[in-house]
Backbone bond lengths (Angstrom), bond angles and torsions (degrees), N, CA, C in turn:
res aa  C-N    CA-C-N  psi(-1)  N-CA   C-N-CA  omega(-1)  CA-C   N-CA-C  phi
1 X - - - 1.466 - - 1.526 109.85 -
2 X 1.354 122.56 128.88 1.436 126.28 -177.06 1.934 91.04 -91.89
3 X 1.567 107.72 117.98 1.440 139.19 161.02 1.564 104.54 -40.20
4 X 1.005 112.29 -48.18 1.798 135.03 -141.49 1.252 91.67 -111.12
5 X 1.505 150.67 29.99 1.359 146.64 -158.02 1.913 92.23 -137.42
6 X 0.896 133.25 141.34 1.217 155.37 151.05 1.643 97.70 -25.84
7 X 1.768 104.34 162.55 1.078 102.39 149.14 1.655 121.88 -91.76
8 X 1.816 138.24 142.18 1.494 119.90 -176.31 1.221 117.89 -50.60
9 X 1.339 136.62 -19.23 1.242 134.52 167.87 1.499 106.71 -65.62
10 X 1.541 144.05 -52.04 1.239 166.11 147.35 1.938 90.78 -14.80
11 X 1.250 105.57 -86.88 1.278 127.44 -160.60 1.702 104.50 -56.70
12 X 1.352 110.10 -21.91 2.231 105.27 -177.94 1.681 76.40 -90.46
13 X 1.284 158.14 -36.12 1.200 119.70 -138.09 1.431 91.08 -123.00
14 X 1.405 138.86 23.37 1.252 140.80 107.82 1.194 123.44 -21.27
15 X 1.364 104.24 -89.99 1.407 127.55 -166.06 1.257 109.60 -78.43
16 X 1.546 128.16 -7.00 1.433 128.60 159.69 1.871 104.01 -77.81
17 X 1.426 114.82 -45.79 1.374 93.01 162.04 1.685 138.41 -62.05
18 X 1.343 105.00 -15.94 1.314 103.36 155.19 1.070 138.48 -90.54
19 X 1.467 125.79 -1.06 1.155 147.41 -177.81 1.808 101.10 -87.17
20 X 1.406 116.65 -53.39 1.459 122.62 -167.72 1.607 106.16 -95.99
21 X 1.120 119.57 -1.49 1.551 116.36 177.13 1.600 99.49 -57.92
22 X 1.510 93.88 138.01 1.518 101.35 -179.42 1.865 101.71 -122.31
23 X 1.021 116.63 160.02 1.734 129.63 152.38 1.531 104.64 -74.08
24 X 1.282 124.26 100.06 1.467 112.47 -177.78 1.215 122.44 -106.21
25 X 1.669 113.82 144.38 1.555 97.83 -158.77 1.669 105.13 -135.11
26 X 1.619 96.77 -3.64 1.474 105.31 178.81 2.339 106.24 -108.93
27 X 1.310 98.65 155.51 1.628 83.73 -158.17 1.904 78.99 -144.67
28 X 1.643 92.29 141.27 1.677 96.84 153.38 1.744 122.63 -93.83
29 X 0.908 119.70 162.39 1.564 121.36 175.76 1.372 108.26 -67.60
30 X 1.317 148.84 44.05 1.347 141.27 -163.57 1.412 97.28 -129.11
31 X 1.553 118.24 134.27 1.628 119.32 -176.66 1.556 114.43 -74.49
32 X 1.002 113.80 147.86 1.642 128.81 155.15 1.232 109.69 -60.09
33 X 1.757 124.88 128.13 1.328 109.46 -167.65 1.932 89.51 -95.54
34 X 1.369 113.15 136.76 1.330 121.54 -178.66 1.449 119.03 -17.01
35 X 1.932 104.21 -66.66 1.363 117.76 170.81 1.433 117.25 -40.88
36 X 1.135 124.14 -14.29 1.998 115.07 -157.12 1.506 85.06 -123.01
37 X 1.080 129.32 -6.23 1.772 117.70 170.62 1.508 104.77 -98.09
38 X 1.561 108.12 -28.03 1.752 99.53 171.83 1.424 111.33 -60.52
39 X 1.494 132.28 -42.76 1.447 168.73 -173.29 1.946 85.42 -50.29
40 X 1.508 110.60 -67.59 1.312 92.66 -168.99 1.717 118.07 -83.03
41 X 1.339 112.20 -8.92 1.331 113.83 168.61 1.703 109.47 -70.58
42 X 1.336 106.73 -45.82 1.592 115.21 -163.92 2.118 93.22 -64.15
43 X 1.430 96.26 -36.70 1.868 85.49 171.09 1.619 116.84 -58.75
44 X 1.491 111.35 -45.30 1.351 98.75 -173.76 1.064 116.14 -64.24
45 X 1.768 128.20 -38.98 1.232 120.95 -175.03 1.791 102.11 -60.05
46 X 0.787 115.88 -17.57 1.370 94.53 -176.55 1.749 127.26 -71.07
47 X 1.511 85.62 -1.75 1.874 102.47 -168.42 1.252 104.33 -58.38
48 X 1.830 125.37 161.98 1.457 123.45 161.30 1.282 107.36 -72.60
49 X 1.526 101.97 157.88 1.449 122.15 177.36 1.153 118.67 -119.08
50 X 1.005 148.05 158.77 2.242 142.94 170.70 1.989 89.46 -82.42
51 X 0.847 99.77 121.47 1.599 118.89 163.14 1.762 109.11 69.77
52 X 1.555 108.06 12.66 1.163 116.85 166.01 2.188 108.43 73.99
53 X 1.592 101.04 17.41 0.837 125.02 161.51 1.900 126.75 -29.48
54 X 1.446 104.67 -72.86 1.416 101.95 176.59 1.256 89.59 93.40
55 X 1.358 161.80 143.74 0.996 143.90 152.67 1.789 100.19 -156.81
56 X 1.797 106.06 9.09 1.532 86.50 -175.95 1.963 99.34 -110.10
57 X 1.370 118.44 132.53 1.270 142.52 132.59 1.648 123.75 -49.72
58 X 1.860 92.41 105.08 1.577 78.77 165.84 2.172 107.39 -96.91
59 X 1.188 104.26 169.01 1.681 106.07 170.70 1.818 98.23 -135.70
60 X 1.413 117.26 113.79 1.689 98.77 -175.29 2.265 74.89 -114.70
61 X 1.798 77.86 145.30 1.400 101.44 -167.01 1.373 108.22 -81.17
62 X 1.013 163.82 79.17 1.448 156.56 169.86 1.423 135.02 -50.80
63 X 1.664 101.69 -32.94 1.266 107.22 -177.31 1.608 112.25 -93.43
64 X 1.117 105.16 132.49 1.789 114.01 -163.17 1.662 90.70 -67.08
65 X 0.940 139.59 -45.63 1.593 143.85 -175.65 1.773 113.69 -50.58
66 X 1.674 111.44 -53.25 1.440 108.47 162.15 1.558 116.46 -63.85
67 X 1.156 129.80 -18.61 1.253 121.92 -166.63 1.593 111.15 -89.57
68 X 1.152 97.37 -24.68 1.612 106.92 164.58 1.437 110.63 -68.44
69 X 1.294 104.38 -42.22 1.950 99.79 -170.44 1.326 83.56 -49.47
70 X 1.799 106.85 -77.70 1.633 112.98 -163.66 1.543 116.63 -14.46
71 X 1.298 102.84 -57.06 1.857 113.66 -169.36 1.370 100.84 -47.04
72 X 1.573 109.68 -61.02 1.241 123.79 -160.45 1.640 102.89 -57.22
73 X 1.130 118.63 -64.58 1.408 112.34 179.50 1.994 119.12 -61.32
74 X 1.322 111.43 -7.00 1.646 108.73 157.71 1.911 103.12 -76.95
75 X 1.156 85.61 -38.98 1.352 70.08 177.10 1.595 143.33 -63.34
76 X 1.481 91.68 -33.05 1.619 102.59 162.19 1.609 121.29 -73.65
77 X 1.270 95.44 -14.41 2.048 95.48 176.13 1.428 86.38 -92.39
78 X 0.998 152.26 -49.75 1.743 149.79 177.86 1.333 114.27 -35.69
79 X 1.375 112.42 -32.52 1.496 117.37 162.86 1.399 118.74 -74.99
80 X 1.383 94.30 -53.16 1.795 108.33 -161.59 2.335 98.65 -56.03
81 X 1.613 107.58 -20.10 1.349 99.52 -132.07 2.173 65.01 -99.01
82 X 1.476 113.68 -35.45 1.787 95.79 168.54 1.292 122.01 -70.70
83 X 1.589 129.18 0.85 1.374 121.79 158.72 1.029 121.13 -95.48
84 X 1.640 121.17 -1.69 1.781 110.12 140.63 1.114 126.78 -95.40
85 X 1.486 122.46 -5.39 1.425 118.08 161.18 1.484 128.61 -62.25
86 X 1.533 98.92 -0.55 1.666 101.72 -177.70 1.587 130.47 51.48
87 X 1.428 95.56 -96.76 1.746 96.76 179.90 1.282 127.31 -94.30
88 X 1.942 108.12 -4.97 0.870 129.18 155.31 1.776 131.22 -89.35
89 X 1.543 114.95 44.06 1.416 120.54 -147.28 1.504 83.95 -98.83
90 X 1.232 138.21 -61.78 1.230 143.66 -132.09 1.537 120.14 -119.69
91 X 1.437 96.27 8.57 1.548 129.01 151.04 1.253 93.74 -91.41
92 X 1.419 120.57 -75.54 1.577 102.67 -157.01 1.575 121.43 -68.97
93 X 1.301 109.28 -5.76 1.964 107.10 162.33 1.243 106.77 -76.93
94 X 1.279 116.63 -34.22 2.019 94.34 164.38 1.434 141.82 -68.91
95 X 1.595 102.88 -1.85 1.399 105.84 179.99 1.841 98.64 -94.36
96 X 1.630 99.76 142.90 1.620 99.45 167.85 1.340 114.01 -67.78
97 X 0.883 142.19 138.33 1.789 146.67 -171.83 1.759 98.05 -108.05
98 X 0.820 114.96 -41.16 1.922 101.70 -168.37 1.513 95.36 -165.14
99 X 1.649 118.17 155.11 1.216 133.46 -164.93 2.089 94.37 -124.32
100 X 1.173 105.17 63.28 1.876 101.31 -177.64 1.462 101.80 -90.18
101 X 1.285 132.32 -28.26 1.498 108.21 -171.32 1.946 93.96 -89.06
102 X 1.768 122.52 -18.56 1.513 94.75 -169.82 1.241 114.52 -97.97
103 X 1.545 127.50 -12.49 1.382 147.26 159.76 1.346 118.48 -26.93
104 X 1.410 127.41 109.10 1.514 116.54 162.91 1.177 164.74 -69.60
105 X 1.958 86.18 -6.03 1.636 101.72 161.05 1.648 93.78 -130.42
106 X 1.598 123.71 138.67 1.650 101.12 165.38 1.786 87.15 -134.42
107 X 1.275 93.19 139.76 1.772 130.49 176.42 1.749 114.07 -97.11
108 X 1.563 105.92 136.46 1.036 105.97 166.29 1.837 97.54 -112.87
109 X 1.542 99.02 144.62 1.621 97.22 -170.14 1.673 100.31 -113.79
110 X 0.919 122.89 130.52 1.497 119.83 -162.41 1.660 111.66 -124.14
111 X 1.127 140.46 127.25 1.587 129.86 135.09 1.718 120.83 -27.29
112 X 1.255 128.80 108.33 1.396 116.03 158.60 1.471 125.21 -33.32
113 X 1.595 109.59 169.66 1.461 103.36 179.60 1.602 90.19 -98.56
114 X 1.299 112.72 174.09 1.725 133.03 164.55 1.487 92.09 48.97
115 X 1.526 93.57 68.09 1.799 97.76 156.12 1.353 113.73 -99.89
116 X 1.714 128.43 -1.89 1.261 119.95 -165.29 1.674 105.05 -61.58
117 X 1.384 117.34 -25.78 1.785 114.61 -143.16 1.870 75.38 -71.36
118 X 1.364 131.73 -65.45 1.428 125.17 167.16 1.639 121.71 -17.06
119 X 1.636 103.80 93.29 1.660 117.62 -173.78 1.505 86.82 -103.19
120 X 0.956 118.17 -55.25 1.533 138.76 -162.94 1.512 114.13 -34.21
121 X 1.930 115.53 86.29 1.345 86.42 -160.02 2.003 103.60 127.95
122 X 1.484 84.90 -74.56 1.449 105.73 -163.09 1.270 119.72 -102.90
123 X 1.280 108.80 25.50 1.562 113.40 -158.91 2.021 97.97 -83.61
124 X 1.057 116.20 -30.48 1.507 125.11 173.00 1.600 122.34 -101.90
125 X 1.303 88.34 -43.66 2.023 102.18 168.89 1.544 117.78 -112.66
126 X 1.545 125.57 68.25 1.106 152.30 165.61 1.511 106.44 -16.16
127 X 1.826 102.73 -41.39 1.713 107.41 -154.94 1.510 110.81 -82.34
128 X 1.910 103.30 -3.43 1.322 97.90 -163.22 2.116 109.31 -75.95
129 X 1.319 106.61 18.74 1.063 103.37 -178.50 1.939 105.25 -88.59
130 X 1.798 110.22 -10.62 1.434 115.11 175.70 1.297 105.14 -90.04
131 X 1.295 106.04 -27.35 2.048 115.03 159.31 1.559 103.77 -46.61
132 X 0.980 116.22 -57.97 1.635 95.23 -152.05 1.715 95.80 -98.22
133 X 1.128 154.96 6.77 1.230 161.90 161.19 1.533 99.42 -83.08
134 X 1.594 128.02 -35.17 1.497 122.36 169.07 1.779 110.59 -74.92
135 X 1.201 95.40 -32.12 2.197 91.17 158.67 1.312 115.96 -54.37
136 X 1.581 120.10 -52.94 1.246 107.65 -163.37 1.698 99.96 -70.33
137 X 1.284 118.90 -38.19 1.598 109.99 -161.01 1.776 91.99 -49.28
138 X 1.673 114.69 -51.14 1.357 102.04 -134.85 1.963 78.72 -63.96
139 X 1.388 128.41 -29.24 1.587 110.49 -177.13 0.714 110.25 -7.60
140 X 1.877 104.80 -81.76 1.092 123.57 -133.78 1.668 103.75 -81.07
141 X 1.489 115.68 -22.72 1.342 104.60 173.48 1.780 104.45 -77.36
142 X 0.731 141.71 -66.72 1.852 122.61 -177.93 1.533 106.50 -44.24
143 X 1.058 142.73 -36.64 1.300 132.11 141.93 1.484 128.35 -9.56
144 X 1.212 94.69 -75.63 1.730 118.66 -168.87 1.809 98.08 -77.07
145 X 1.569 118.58 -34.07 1.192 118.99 171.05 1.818 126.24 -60.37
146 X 1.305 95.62 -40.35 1.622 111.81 156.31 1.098 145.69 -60.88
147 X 1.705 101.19 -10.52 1.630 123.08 -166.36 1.514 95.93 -121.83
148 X 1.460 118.35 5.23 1.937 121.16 177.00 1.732 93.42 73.35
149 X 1.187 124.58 28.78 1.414 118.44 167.23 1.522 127.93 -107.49
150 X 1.120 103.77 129.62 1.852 91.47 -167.50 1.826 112.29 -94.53
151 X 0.993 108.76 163.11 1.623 109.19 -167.99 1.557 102.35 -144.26
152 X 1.212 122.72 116.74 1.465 117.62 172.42 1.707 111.17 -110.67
153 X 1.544 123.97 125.14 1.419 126.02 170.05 1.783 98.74 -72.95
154 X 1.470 88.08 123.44 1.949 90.53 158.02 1.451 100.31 -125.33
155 X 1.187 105.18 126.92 1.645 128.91 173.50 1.596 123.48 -113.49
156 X 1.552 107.04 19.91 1.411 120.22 176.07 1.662 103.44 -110.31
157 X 1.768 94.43 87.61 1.677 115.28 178.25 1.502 90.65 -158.64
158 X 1.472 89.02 159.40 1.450 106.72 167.09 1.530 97.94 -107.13
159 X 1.727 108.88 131.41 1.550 104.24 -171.95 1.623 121.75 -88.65
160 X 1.382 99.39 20.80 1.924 117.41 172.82 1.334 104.81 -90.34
161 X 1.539 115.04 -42.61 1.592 118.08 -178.67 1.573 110.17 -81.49
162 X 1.235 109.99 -46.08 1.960 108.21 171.16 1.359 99.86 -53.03
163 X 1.511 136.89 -53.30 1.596 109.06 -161.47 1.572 104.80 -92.48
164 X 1.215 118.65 -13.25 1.525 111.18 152.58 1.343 111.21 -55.33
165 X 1.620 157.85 -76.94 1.033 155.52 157.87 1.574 124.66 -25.51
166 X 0.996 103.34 -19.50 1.866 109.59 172.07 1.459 114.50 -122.34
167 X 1.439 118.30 16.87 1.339 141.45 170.14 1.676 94.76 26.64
168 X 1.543 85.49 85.88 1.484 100.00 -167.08 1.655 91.76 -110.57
169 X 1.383 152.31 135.17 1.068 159.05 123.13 1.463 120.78 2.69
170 X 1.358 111.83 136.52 1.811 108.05 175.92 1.557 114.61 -52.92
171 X 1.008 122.67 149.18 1.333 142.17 157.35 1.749 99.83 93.63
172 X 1.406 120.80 -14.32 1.205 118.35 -171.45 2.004 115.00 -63.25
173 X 0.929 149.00 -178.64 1.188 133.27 -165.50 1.751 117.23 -151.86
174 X 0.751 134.63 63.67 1.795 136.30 -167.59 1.184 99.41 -30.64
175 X 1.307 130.37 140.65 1.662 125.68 159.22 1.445 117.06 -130.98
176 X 1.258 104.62 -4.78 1.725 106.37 174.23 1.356 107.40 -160.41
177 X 1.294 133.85 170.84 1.131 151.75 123.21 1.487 137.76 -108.34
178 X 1.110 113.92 100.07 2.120 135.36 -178.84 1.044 89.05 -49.66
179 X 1.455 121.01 152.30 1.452 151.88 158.93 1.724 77.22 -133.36
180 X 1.467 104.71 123.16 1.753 124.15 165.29 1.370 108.28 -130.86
181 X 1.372 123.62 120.63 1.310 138.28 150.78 1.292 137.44 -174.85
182 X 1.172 129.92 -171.72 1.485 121.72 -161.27 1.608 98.84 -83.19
183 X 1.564 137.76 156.68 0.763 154.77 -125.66 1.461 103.81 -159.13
184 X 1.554 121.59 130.56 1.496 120.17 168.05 1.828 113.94 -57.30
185 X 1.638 112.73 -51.61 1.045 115.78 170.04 1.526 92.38 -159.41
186 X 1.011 117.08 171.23 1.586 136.58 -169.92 1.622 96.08 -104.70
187 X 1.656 121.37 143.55 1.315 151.85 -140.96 1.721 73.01 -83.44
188 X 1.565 121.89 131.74 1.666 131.12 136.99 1.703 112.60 -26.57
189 X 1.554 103.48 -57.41 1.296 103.77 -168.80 1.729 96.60 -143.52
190 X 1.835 100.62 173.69 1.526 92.14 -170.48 1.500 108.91 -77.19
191 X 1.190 97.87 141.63 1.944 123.45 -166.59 1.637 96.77 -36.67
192 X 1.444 119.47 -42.81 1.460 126.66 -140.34 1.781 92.43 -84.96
193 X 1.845 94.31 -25.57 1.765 109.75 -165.10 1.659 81.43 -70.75
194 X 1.265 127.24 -71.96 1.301 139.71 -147.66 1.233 114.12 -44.55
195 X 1.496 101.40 -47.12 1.714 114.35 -162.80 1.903 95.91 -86.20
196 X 1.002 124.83 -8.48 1.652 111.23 165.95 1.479 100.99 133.06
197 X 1.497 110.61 -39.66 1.666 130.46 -157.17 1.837 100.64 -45.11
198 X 1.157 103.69 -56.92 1.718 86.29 166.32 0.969 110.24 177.39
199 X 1.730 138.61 150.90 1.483 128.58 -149.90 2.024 98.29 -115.17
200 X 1.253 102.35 167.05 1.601 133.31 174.80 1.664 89.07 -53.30
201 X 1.488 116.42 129.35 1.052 122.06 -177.78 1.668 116.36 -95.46
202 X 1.035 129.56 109.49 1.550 113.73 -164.66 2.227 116.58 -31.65
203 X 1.086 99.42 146.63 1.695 108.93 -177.85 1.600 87.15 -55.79
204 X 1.068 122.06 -74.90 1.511 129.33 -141.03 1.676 97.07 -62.88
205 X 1.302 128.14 6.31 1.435 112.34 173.12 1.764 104.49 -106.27
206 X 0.932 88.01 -7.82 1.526 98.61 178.17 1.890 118.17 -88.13
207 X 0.889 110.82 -15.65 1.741 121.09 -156.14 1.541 80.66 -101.85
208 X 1.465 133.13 137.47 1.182 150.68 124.62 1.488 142.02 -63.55
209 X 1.075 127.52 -177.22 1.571 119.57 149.84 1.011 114.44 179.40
210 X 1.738 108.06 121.73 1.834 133.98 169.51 1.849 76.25 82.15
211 X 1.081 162.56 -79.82 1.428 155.96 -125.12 1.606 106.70 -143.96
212 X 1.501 104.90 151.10 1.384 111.92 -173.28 2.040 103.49 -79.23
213 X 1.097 93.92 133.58 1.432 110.25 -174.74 1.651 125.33 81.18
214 X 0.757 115.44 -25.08 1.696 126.28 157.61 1.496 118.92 -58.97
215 X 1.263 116.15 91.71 1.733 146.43 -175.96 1.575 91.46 -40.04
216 X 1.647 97.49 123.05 1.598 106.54 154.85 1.136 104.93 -53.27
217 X 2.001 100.25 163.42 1.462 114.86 -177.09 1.506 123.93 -72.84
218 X 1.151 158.94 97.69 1.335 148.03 -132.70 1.233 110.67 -73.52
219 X 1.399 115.43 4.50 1.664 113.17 167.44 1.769 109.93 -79.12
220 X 1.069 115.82 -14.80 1.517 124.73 -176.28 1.356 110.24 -103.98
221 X 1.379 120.03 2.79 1.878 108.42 174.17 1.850 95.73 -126.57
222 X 1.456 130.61 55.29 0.900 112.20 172.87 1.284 129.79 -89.00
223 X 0.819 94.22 101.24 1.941 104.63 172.78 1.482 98.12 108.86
224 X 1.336 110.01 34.29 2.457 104.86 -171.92 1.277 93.59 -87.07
225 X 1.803 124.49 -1.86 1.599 108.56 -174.79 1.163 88.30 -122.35
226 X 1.156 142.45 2.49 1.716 124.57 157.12 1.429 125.65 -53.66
227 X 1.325 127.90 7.65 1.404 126.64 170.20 1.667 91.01 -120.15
């Protein structure tokens, strides 16, 4: 018996929050009660970091006036991002991309400024400081997923105009913006899977071994494509 193991009740509603975490893009008008948004911040901070760094900034927007800029300027990368999709332009204006004006809490998630003195870690892979700031988001989203709260990442910004608008300091770095709120029901499957845009790639094409492209041994993926 592993001591150090969850209880199975503990351990399904883990992995049921990782199983049902959605990208959410549809939102009801119902508030976040203060306490349960500290709850999902206080999860992310709890994420690992490379050299124990810390490196994620939250910004939660309050004023209904910036949150419009924000929108407004996803919206102009929402264009800009179907005139490089080319032949895929007019598919991707029919999908909803982010819920910022119906959302009841929305976050800007940022890189700190003056991360260089941080070697520790990063002395070859610099970026792992967007590594461990992408731990805390997913926290706080299985968090908020556990609590019936939905959370959508929108990453259609240019991050010169977000920290201009959140009069964010040089060197600091935007990496997301949350849409958080309560939810009619959470997506069956992911929105992007549903609507056609592109499906869950089986595990077993993904898994290697000792060399890149050489198929793990099939005694080690049993049952990784049964979900």
């Amino acid at each position: 018996m592993n001591t150090n193991a969850f209880s199975p009740a503990e351990i399904d509603g883990v992995y049921r929050a990782i199983r049902e975490r959605r990208d959410m893009r549809h939102f009801l008008p119902i508030p976040i009660a203060p306490e349960q948004l500290e709850r999902f911040i206080g999860a992310a901070h709890q994420a690992p970091s490379v050299g124990l760094m810390q490196p994620w900034r939250f910004i939660r927007i309050a004023d209904s006036g910036l949150r419009r800029q924000i929108h407004a300027h996803v919206e102009e990368e929402r264009v800009q991002t179907a005139h490089a999709l080319d032949q895929r332009a007019q598919e991707f204006m029919r999908l909803k991309v982010e819920g910022i004006l119906e959302c009841a809490e929305l976050l800007v998630v940022a890189l700190m400024d003056d991360r260089e003195p941080y070697v520790f870690g990063r002395r070859t892979m610099p970026q792992m400081d967007l590594a461990s700031a992408s731990c805390a988001i997913q926290n706080f989203w299985l968090a908020a997923r556990a609590e019936g709260v939905g959370v959508g990442w929108v990453s259609l910004f240019d991050p010169q105009r977000l920290r201009e608008l959140c009069a964010m300091p040089d060197g600091s770095a935007p990496i997301a913006v949350l849409c958080v709120g309560h939810v009619e029901q959470f997506y069956p499957a992911p929105m992007l899977e549903a609507e056609g845009w592109d499906k869950r790639r089986p595990l077993s094409s993904l898994i290697y071994e000792d060399s890149w492209g050489n198929p793990a041994a099939s005694n080690c993926l049993a049952s990784t494509d049964a979900q």
